[in-house]
Backbone and ligand atoms as CSV (ligand in chain L), in Angstrom:
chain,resi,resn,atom,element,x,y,z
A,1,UNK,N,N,-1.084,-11.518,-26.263
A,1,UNK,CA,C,-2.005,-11.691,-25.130
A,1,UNK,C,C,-2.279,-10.328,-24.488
A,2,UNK,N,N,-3.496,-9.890,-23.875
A,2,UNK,CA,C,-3.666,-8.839,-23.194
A,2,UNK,C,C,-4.319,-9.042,-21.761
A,3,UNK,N,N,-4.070,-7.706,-21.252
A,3,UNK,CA,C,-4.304,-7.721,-20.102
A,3,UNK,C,C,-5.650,-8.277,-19.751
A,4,UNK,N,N,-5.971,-8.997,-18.850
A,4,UNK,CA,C,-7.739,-9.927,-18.926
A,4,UNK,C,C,-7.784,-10.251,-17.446
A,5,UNK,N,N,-8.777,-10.371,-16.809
A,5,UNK,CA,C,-9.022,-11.506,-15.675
A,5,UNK,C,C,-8.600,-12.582,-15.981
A,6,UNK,N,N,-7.831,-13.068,-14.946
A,6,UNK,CA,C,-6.767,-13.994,-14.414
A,6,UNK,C,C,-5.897,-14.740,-15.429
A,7,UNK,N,N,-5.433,-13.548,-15.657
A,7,UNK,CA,C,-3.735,-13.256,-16.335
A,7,UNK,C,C,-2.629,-13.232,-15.090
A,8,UNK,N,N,-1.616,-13.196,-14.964
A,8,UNK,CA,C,-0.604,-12.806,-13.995
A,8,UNK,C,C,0.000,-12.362,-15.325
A,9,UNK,N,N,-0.173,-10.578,-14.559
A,9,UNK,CA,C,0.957,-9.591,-15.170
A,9,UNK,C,C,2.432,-8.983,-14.003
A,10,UNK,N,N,3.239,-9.100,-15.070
A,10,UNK,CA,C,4.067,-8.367,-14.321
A,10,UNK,C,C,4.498,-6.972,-15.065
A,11,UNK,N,N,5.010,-6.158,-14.394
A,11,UNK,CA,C,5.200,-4.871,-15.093
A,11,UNK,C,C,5.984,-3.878,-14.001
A,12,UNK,N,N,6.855,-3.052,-14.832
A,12,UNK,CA,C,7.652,-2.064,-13.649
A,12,UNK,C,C,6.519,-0.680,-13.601
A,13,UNK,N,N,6.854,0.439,-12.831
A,13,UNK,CA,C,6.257,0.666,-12.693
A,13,UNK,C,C,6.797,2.019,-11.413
A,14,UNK,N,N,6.272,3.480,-12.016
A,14,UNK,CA,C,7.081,4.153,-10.737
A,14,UNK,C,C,6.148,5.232,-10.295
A,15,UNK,N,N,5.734,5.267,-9.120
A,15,UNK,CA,C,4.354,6.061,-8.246
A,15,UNK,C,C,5.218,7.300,-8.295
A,16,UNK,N,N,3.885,8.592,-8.116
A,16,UNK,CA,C,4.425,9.368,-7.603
A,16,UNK,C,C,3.100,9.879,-7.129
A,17,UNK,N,N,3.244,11.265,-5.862
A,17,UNK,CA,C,2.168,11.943,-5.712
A,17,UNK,C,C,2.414,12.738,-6.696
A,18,UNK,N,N,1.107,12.801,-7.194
A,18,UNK,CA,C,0.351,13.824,-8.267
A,18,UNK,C,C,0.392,14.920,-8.250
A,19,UNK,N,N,0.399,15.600,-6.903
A,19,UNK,CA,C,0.176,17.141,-6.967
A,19,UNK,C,C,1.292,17.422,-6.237
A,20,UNK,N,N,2.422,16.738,-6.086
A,20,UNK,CA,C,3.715,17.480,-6.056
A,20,UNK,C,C,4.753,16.524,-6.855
A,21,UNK,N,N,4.506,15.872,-7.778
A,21,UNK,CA,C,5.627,15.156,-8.101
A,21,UNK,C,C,6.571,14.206,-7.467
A,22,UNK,N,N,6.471,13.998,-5.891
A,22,UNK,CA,C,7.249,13.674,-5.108
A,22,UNK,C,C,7.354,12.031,-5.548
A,23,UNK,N,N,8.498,11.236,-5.882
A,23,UNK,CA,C,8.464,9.609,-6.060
A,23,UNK,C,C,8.254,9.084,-4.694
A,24,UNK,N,N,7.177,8.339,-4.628
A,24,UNK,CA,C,6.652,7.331,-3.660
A,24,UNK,C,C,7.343,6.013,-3.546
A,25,UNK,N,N,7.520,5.399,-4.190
A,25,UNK,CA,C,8.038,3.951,-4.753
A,25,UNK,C,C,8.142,3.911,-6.407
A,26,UNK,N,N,9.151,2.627,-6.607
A,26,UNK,CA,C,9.610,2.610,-8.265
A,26,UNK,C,C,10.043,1.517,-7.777
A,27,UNK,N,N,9.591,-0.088,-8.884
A,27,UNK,CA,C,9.769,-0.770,-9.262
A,27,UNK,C,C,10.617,-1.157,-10.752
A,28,UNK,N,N,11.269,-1.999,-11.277
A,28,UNK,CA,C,12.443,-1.882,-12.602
A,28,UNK,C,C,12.138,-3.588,-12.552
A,29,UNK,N,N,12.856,-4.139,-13.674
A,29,UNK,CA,C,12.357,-4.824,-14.660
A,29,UNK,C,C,13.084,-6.525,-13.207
A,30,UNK,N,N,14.066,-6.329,-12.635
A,30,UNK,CA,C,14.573,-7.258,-11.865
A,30,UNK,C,C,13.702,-7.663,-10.882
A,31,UNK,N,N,12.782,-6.334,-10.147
A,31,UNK,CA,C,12.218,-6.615,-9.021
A,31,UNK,C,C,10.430,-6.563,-9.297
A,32,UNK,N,N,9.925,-6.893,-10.461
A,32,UNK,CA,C,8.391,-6.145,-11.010
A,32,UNK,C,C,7.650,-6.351,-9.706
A,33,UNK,N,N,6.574,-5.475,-10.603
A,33,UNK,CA,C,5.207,-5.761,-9.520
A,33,UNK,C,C,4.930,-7.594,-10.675
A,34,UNK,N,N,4.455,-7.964,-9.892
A,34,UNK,CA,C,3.758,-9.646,-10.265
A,34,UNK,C,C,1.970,-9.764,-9.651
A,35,UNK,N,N,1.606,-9.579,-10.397
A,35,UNK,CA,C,-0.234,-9.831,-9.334
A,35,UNK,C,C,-0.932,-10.525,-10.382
A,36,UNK,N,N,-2.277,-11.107,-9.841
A,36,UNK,CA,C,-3.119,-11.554,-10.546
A,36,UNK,C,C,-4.258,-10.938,-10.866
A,37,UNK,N,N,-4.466,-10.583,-12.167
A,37,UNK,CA,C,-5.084,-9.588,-12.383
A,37,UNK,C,C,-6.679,-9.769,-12.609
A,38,UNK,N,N,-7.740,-8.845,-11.996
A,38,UNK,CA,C,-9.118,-8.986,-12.021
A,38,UNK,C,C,-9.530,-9.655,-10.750
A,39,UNK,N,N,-9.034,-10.331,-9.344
A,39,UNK,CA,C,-9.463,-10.741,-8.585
A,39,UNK,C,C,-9.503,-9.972,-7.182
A,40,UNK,N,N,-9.626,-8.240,-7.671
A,40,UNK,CA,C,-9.545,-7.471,-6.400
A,40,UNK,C,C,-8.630,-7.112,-5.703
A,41,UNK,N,N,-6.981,-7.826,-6.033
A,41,UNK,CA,C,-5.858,-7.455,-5.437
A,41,UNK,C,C,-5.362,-6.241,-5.602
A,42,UNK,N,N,-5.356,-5.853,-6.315
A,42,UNK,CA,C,-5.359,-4.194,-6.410
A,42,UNK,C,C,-5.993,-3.036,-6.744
A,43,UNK,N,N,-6.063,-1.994,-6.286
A,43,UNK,CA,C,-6.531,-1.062,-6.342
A,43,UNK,C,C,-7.723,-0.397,-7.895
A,44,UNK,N,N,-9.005,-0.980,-7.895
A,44,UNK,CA,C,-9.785,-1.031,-9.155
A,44,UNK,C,C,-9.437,-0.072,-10.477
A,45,UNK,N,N,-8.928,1.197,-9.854
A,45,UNK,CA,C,-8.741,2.150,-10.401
A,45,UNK,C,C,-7.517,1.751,-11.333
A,46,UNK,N,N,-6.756,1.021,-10.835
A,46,UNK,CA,C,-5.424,0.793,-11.379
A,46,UNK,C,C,-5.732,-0.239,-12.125
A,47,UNK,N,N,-6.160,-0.898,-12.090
A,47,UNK,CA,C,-6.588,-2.196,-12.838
A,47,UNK,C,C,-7.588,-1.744,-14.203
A,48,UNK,N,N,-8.156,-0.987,-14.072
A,48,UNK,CA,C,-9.069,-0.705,-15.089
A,48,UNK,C,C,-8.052,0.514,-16.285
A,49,UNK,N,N,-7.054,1.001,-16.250
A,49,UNK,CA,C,-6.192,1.566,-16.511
A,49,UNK,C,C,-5.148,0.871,-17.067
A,50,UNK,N,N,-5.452,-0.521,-17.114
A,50,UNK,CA,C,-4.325,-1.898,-17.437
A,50,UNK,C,C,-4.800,-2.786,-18.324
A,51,UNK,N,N,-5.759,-2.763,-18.515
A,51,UNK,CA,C,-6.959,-3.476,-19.071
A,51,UNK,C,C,-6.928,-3.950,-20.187
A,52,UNK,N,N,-6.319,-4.714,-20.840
A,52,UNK,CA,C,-6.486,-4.742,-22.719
A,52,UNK,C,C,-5.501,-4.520,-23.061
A,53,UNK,N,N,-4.276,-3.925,-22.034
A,53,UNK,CA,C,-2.458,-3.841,-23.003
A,53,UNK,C,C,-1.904,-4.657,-22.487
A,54,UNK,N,N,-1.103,-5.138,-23.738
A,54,UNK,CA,C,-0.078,-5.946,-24.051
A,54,UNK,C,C,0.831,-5.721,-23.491
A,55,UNK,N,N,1.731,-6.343,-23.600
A,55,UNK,CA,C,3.455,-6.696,-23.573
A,55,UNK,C,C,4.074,-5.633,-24.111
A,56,UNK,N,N,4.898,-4.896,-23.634
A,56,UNK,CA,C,5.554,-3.530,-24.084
A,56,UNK,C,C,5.160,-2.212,-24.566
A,57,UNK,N,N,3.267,-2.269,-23.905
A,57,UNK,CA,C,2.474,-1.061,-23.813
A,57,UNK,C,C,3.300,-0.488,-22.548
A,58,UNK,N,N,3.293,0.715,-22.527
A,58,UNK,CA,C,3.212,1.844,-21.372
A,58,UNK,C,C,2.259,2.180,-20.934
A,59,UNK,N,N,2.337,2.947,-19.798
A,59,UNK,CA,C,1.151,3.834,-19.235
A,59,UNK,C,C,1.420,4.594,-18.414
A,60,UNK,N,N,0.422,5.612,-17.722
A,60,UNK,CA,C,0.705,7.218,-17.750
A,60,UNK,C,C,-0.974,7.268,-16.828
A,61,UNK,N,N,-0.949,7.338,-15.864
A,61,UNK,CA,C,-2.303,7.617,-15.266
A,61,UNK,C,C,-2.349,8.026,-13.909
A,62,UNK,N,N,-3.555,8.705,-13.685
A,62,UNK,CA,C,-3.887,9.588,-12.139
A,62,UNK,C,C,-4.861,8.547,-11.507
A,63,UNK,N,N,-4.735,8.590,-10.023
A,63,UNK,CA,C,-5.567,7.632,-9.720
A,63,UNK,C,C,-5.863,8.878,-8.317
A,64,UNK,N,N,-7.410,9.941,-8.345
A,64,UNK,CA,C,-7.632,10.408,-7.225
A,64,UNK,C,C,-7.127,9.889,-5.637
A,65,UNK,N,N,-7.164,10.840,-4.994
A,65,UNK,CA,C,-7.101,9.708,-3.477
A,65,UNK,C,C,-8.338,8.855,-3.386
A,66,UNK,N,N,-9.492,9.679,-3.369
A,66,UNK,CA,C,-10.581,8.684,-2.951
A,66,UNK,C,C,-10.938,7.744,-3.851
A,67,UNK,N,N,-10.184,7.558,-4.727
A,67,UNK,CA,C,-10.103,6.192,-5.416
A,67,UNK,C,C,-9.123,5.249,-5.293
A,68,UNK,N,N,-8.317,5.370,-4.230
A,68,UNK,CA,C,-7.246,5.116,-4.064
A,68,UNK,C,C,-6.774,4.754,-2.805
A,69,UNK,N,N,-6.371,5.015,-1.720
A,69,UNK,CA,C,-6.229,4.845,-0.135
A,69,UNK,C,C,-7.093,5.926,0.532
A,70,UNK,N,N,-8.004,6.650,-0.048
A,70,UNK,CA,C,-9.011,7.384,0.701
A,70,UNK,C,C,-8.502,8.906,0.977
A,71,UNK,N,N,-9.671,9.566,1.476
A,71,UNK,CA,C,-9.082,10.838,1.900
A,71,UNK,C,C,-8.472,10.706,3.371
A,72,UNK,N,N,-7.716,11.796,3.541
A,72,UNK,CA,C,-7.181,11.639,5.191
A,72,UNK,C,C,-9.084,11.930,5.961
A,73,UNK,N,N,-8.763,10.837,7.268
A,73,UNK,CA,C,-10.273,10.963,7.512
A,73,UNK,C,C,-9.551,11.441,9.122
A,74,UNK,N,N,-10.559,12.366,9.899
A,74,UNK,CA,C,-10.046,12.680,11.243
A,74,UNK,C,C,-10.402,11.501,12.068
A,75,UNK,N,N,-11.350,10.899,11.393
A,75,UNK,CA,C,-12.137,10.068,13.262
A,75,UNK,C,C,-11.212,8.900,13.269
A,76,UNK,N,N,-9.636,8.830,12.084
A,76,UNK,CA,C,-8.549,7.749,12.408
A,76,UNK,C,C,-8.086,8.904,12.784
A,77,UNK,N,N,-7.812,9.804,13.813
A,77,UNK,CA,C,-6.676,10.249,14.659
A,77,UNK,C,C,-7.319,9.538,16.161
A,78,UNK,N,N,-5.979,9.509,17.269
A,78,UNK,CA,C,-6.642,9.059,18.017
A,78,UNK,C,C,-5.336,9.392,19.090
A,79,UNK,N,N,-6.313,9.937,20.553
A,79,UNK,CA,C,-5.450,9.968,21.459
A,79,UNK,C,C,-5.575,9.142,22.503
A,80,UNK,N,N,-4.174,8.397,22.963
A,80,UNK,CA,C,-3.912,7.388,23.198
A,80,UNK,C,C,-3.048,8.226,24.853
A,81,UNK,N,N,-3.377,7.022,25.768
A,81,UNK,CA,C,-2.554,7.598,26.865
A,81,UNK,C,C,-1.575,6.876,26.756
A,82,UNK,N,N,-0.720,8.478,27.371
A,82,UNK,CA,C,0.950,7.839,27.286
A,82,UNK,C,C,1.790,7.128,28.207
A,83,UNK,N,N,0.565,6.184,29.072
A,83,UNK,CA,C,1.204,5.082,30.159
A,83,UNK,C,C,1.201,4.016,28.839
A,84,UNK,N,N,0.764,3.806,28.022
A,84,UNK,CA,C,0.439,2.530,27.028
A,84,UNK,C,C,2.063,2.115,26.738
A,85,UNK,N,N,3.312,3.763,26.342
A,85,UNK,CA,C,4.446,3.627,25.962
A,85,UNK,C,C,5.328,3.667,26.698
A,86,UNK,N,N,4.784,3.189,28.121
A,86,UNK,CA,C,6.037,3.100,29.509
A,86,UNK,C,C,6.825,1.660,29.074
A,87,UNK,N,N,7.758,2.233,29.337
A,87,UNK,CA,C,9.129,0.998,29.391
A,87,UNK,C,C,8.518,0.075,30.887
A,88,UNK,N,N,9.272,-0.739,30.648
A,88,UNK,CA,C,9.645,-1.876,31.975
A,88,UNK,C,C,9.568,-0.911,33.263
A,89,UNK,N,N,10.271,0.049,33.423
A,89,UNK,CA,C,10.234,0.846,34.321
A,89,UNK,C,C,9.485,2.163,34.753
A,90,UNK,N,N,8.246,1.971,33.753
A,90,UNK,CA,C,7.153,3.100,34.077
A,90,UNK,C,C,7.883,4.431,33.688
A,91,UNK,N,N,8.582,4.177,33.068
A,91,UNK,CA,C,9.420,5.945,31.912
A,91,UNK,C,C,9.145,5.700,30.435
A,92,UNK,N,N,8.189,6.879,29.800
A,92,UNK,CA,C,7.921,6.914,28.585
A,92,UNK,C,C,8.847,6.862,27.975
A,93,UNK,N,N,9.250,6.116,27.076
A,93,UNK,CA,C,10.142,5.448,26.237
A,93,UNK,C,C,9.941,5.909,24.838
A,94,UNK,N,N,11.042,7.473,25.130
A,94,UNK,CA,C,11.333,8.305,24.245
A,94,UNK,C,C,12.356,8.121,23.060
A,95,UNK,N,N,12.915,6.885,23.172
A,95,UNK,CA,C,13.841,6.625,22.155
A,95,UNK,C,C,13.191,5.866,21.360
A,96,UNK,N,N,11.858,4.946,21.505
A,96,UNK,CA,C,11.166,4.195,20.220
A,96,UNK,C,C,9.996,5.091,20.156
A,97,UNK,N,N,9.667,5.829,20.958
A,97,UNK,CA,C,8.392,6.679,20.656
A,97,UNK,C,C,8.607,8.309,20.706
A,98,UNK,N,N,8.988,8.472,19.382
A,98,UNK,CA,C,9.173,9.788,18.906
A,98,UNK,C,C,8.543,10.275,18.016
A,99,UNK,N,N,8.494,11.882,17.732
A,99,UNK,CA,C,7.021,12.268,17.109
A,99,UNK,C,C,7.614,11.485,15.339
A,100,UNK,N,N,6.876,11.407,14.418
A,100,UNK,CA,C,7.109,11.000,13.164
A,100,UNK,C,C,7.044,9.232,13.269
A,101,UNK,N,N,7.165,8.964,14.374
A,101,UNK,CA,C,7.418,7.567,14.550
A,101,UNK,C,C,6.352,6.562,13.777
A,102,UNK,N,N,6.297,5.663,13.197
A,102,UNK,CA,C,5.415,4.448,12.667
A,102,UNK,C,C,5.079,3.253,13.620
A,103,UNK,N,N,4.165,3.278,14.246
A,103,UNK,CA,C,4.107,2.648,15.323
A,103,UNK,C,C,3.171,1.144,14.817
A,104,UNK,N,N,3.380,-0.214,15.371
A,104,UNK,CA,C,2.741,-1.055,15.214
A,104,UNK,C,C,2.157,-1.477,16.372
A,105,UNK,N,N,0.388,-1.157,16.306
A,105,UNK,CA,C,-0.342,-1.634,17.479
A,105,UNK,C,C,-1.777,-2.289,17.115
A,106,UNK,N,N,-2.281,-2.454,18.253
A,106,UNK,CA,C,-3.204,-3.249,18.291
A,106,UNK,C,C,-4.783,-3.082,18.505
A,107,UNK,N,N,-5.703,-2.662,17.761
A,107,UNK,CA,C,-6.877,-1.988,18.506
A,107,UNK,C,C,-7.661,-3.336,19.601
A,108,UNK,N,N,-9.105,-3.321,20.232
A,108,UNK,CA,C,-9.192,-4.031,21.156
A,108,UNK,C,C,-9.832,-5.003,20.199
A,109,UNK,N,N,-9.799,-5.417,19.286
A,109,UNK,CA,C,-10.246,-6.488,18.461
A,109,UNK,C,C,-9.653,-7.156,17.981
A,110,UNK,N,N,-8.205,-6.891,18.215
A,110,UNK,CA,C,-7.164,-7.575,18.074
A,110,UNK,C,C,-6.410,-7.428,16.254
A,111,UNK,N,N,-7.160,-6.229,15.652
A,111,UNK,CA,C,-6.847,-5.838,14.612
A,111,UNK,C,C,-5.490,-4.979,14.176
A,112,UNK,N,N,-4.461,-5.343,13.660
A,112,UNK,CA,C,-2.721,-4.544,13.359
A,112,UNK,C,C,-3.249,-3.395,12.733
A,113,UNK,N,N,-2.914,-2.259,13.518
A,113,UNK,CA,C,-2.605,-1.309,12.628
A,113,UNK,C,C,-1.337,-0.568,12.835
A,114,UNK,N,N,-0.868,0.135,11.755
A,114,UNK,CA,C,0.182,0.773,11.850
A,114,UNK,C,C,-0.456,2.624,12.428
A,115,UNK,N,N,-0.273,3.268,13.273
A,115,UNK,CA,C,0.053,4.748,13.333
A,115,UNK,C,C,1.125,5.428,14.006
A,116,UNK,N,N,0.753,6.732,12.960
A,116,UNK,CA,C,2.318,7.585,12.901
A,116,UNK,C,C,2.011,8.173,14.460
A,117,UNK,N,N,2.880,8.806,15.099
A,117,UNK,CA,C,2.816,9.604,16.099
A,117,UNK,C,C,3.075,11.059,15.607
A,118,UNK,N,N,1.888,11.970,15.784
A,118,UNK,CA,C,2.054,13.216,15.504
A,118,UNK,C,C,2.252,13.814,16.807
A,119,UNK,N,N,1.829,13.846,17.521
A,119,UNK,CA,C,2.117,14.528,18.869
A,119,UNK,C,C,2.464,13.955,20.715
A,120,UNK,N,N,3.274,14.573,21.100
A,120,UNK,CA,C,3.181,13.604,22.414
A,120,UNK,C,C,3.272,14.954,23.859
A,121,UNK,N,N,2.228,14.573,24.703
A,121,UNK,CA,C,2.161,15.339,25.892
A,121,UNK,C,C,2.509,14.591,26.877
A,122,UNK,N,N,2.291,14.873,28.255
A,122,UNK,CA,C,2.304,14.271,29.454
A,122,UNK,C,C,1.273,12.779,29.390
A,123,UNK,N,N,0.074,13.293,28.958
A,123,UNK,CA,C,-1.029,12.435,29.395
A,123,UNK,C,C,-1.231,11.942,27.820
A,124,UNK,N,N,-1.126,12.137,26.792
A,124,UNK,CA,C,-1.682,11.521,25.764
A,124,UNK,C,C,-0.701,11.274,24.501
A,125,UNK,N,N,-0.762,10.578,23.589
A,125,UNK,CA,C,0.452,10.593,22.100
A,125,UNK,C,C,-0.727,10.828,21.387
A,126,UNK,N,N,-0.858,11.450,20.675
A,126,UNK,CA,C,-1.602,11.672,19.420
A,126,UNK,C,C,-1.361,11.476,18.198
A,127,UNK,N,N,-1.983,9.833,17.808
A,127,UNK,CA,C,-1.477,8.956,16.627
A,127,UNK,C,C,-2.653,9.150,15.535
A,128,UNK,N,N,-1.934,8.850,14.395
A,128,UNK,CA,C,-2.708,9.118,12.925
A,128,UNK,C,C,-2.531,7.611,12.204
A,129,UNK,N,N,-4.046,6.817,12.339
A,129,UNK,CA,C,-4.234,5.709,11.786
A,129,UNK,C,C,-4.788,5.897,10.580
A,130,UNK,N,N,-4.746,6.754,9.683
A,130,UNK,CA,C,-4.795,6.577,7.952
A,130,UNK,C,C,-3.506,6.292,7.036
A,131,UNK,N,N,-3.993,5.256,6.415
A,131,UNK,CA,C,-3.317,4.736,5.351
A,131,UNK,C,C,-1.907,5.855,5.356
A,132,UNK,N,N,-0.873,5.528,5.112
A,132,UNK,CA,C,0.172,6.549,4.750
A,132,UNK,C,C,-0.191,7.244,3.616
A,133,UNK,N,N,-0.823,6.600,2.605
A,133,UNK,CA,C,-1.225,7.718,1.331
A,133,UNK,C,C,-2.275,8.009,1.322
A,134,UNK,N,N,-3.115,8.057,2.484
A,134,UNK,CA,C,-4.835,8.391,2.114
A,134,UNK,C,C,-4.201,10.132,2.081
A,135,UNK,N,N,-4.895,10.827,1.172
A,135,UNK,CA,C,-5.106,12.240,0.823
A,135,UNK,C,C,-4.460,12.239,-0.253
A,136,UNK,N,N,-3.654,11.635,-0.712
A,136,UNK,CA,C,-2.957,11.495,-2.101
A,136,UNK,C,C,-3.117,11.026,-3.439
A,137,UNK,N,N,-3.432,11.870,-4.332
A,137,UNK,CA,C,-3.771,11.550,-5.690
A,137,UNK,C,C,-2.562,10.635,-6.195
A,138,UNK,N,N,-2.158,9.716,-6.848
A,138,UNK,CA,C,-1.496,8.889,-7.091
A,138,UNK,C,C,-1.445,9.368,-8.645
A,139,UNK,N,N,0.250,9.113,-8.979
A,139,UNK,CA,C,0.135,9.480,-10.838
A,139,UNK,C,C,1.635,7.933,-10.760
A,140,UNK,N,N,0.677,7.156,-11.833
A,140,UNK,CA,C,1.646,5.646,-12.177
A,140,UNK,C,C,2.016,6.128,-13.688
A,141,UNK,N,N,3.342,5.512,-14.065
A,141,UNK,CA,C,3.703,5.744,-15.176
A,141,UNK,C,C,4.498,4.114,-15.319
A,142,UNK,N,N,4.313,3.706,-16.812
A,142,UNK,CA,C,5.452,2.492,-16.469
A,142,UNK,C,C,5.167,1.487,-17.548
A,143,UNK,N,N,5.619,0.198,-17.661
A,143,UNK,CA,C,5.565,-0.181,-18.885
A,143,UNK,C,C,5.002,-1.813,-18.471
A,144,UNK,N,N,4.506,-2.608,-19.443
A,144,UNK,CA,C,3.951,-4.166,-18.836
A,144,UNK,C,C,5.466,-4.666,-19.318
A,145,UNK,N,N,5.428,-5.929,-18.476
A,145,UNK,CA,C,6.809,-6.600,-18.479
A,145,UNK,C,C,6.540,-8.048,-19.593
A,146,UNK,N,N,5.359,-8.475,-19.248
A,146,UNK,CA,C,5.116,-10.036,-19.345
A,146,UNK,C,C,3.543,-10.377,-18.885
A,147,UNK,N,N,3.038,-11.018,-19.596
A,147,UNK,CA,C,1.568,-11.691,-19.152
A,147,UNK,C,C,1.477,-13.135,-19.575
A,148,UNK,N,N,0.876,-13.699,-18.524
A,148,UNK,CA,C,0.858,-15.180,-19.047
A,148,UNK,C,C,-0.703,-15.615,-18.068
A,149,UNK,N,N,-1.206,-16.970,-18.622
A,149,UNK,CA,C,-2.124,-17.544,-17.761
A,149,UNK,C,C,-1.721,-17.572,-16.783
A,150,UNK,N,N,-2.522,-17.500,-15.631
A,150,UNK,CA,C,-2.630,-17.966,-14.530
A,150,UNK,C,C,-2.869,-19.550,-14.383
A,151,UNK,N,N,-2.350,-20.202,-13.713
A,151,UNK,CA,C,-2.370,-21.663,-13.200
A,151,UNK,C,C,-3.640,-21.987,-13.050
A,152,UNK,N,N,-4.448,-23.186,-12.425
A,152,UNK,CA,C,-5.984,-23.455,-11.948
A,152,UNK,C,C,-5.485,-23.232,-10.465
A,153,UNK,N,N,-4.464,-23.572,-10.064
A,153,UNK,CA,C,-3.793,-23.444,-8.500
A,153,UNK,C,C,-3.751,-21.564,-8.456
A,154,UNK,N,N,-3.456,-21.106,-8.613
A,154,UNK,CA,C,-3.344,-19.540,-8.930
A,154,UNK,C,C,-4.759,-18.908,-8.936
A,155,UNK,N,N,-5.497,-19.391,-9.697
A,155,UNK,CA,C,-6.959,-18.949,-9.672
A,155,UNK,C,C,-7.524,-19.308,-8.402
A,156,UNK,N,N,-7.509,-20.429,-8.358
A,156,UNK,CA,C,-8.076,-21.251,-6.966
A,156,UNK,C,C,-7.806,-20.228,-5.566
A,157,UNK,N,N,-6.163,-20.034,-5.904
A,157,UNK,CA,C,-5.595,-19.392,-4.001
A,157,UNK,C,C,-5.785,-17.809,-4.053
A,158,UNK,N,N,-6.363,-17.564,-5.519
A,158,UNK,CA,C,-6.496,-15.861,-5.752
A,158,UNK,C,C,-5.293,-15.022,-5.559
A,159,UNK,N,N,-4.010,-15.475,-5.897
A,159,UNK,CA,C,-2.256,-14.842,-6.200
A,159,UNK,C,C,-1.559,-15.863,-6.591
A,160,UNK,N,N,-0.411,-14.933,-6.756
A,160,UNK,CA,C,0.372,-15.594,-7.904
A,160,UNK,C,C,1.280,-16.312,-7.246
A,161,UNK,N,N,1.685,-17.610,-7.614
A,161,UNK,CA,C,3.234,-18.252,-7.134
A,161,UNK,C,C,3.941,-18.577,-7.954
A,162,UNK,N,N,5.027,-19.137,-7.569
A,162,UNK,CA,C,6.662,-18.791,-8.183
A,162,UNK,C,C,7.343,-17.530,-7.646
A,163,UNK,N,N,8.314,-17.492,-8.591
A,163,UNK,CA,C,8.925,-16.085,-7.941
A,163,UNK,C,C,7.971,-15.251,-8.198
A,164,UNK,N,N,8.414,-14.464,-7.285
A,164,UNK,CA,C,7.543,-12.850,-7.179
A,164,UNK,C,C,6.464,-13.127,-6.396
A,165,UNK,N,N,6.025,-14.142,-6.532
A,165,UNK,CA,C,4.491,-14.960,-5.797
A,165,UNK,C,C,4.550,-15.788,-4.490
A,166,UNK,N,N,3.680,-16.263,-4.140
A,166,UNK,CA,C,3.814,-16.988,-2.682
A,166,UNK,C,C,4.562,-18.456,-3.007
A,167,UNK,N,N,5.640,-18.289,-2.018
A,167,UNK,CA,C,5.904,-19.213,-2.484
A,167,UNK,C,C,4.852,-20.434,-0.950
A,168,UNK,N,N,4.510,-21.570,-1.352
A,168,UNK,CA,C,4.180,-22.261,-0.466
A,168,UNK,C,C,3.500,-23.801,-1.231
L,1,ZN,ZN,ZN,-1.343,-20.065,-3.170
């Protein structure tokens, strides 16, 4: 069987940035990636790079940033006043809000985003809402584990269930 629209492949699999080698994440044969493949769940670039191999093919590929989580863009930096991170008691609350920090907030649309805190003054924190890997060329290396049909339930909910999958 090969890789096709709406297959569920699983496969290990270990990121790195590209232009320094640095390991991002690594997946192994206990914990795979599991997705359903061809319905947009992942990243096109990566998918088209998967395309047609089998069961105990490898692979070895670059995936640009801007094909990928984007370039770092400036107009996601954003300065934020620093009454937003007053404690209960109107004192900036320097022990959860420190520079490097990963912050989970809320824009006024009620949309989650995660940003880092790069800087903090009197009057403002200066947070960075791009993707953690936007600017990063991505290099995947890794091997397919297993492919099988997808369910009509699987196609239908567009992911995979069982293990690895939703369970519900
Ligand atoms: Zn489902």
């Amino acid at each position: 069987m090969q890789i096709s629209t709406n297959k569920v492949v699983s496969l290990k699999y270990k990121l790195s940035n590209a232009q320094n080698n640095e390991q991002i994440e690594e997946t192994n044969e206990t914990n795979p990636l599991v997705f359903l493949f061809g319905v947009g769940a992942m990243i096109p670039d990566f998918e088209n790079n998967l395309s047609g191999k089998s069961v105990g093919d490898t692979f070895d590929f670059q995936i640009a940033a801007q094909d990928a989580y984007g370039v770092h863009d400036a107009q996601n930096l954003a300065m934020i006043p620093s009454n937003i991170f007053h404690d209960e008691n109107g004192n900036f609350d320097h022990v959860m809000f420190q520079v490097g920090a990963i912050i989970p907030m809320s824009d006024s649309e009620g949309n989650h985003l995660r940003g880092k805190i790069l800087e903090i003054t009197d009057e403002n924190v200066k947070m960075d809402f791009n993707h953690p890997l936007a600017g990063t060329d991505l290099h995947f290396t890794g091997e397919i584990l297993d492919i099988r049909e997808a369910t009509a339930d699987e196609i239908d909910h567009g992911h995979v269930h069982g293990e690895h999958g939703h369970h519900h």
